[in-house]
C-alpha positions in Angstrom: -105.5 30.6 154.3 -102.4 30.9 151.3 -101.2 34.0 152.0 -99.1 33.8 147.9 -100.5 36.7 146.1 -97.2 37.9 144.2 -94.6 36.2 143.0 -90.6 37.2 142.6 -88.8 35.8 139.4 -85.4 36.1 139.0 -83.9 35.1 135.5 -81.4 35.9 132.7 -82.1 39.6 130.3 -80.6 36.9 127.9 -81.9 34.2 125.7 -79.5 31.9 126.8 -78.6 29.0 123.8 -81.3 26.6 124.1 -84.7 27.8 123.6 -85.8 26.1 126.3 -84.8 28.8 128.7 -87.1 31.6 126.8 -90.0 28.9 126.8 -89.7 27.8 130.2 -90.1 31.6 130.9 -93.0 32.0 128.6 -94.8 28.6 130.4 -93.6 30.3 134.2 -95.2 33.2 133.6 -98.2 32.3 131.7 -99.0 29.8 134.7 -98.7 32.8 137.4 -101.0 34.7 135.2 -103.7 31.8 135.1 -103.6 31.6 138.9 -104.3 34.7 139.8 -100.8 35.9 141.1 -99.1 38.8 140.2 -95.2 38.6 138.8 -92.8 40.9 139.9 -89.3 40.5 137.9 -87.2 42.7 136.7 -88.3 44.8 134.4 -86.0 43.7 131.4 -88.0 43.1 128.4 -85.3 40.7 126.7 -84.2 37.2 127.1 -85.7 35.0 129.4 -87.2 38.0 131.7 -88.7 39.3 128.9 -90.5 35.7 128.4 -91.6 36.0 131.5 -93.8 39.2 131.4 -95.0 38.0 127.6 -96.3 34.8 129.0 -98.0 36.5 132.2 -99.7 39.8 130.1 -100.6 37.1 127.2 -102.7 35.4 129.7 -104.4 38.5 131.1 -101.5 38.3 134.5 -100.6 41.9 136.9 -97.6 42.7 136.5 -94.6 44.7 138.2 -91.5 45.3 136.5 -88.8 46.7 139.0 -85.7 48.4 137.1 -82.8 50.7 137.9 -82.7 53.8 135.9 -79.4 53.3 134.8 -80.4 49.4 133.0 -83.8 50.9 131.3 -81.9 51.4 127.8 -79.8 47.8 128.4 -82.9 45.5 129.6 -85.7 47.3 127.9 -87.2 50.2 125.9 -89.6 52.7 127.6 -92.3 51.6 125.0 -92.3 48.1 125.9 -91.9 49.0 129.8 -95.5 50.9 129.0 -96.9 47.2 128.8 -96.4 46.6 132.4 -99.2 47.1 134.7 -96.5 49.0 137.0 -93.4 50.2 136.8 -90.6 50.7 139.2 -87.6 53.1 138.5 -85.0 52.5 141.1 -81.7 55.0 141.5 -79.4 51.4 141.5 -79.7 47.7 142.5 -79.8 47.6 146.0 -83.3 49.6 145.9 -83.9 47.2 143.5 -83.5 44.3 145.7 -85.0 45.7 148.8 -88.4 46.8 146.8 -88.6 43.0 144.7 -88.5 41.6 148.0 -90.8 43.5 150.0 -93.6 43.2 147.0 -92.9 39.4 146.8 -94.7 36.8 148.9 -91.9 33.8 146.9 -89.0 33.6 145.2 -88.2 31.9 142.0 -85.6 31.4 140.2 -85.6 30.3 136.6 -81.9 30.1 134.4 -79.5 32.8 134.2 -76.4 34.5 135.1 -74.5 35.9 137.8 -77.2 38.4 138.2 -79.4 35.9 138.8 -77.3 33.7 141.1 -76.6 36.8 143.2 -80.0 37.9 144.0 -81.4 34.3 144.7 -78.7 33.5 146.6 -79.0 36.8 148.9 -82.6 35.8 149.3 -81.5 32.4 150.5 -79.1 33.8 153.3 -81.9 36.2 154.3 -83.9 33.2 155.2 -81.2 31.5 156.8 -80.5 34.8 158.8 -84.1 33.5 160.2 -85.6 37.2 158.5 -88.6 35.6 156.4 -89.9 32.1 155.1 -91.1 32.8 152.1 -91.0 29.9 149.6 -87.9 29.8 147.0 -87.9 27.9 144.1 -85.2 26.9 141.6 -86.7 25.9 138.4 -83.9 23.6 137.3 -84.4 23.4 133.4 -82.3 21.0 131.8 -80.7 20.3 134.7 -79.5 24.2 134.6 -79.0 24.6 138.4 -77.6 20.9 138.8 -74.7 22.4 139.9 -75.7 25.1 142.2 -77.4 23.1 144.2 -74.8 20.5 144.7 -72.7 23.5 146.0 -75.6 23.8 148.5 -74.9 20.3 149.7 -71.9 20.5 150.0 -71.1 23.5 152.0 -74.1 22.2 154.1 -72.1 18.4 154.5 -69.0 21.0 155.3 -70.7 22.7 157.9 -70.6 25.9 156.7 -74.5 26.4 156.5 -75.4 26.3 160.0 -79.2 26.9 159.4 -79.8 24.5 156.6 -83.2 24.3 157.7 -84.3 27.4 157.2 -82.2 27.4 154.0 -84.5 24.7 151.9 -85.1 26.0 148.0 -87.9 24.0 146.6 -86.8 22.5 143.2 -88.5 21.8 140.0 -88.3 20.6 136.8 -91.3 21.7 134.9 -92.0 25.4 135.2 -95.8 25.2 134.9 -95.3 23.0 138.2 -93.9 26.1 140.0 -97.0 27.6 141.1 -99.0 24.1 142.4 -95.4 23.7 144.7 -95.4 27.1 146.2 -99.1 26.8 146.8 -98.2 23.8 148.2 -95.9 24.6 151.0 -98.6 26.5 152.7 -95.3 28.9 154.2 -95.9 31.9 156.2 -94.7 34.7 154.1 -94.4 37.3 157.7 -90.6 38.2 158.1 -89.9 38.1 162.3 -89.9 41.8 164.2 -86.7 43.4 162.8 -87.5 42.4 159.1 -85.3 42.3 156.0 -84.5 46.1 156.2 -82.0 45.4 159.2 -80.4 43.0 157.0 -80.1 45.1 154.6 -78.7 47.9 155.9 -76.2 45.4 157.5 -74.9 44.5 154.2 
């Protein structure tokens, strides 16, 4: 049985300058809503996260916006926040983090910045720290993440990812493909005994 009830998207507060970007979000989320999974994202209601939530609510989706107090006035407006299903006020990022993983059964990643990099990328050595096998996804719009993931290749050809099985993102080019791939992988989403929170705490 698919055990992908809620899904983690991680994406730019910004529009980015190609509307692609803000429709690929609309499209990602819109999808999610239509299968019956819940998004959990960030909590911004700009740019391509605030896509995101439109396309999911538009579509009748659940959703969980997770946000540090300190971005709530940056990202989004409390009235718009009032939208959400739920919402998450955390004290600063790393509760952030912690709380979008633990209410996430995958991870996706759709364009943005070094925000964006940062979290997908500490989900990825998570999993190649053997602490969960969730599914993670790169949505590689226009080519966006081209580059990112060649870095993957070659610090894995270098020898410097020692684990590359357990560090395999999914990629795709069409967003509304995202959820039929994760579906697809059929992935146990159970982190081991010892769980992400010792990682965490680690870091």
């Amino acid at each position: 049985m698919n055990t992908i009830r809620s899904v983690c998207v991680y994406c730019g507060s910004s529009p980015g300058r190609d509307g692609i970007y803000v429709e690929a979000g609309r499209l990602l989320g819109h999808s999610l809503a239509r299968s019956g999974l819940r998004l959990v994202y960030g909590g911004g209601t700009k740019g391509v996260m605030g896509a995101v939530a439109d396309g999911a609510m538009r579509a009748g989706g659940q959703v969980m916006g997770i946000i540090p107090r300190f971005l709530m006035n940056r990202e989004a407006t409390e009235s718009a926040l009032d939208r959400l299903h739920e919402v998450v006020v955390t004290e600063n990022m790393h509760q952030r983090k912690h709380r979008m993983f633990e209410e996430s059964d995958a991870f996706v990643a759709l364009p943005g910045g070094i925000g964006t990099v940062e979290e997908i990328v500490e989900i990825m050595t998570w999993a190649q720290l053997g602490h969960h096998r969730k599914p993670m996804v790169f949505v590689n719009v226009k080519g966006f993440w081209n580059p990112m993931l060649a870095l993957i290749d070659h610090m894995t050809s270098e020898g410097f990812i020692h684990t590359a099985h357990n560090v395999k993102p999914l990629v795709v080019d069409d967003p509304e493909a995202v959820v039929a791939t994760i579906l697809a992988t059929g992935a146990s989403v159970d982190a081991p005994t010892g769980g992400v929170s010792s990682v965490i705490d680690k870091m």
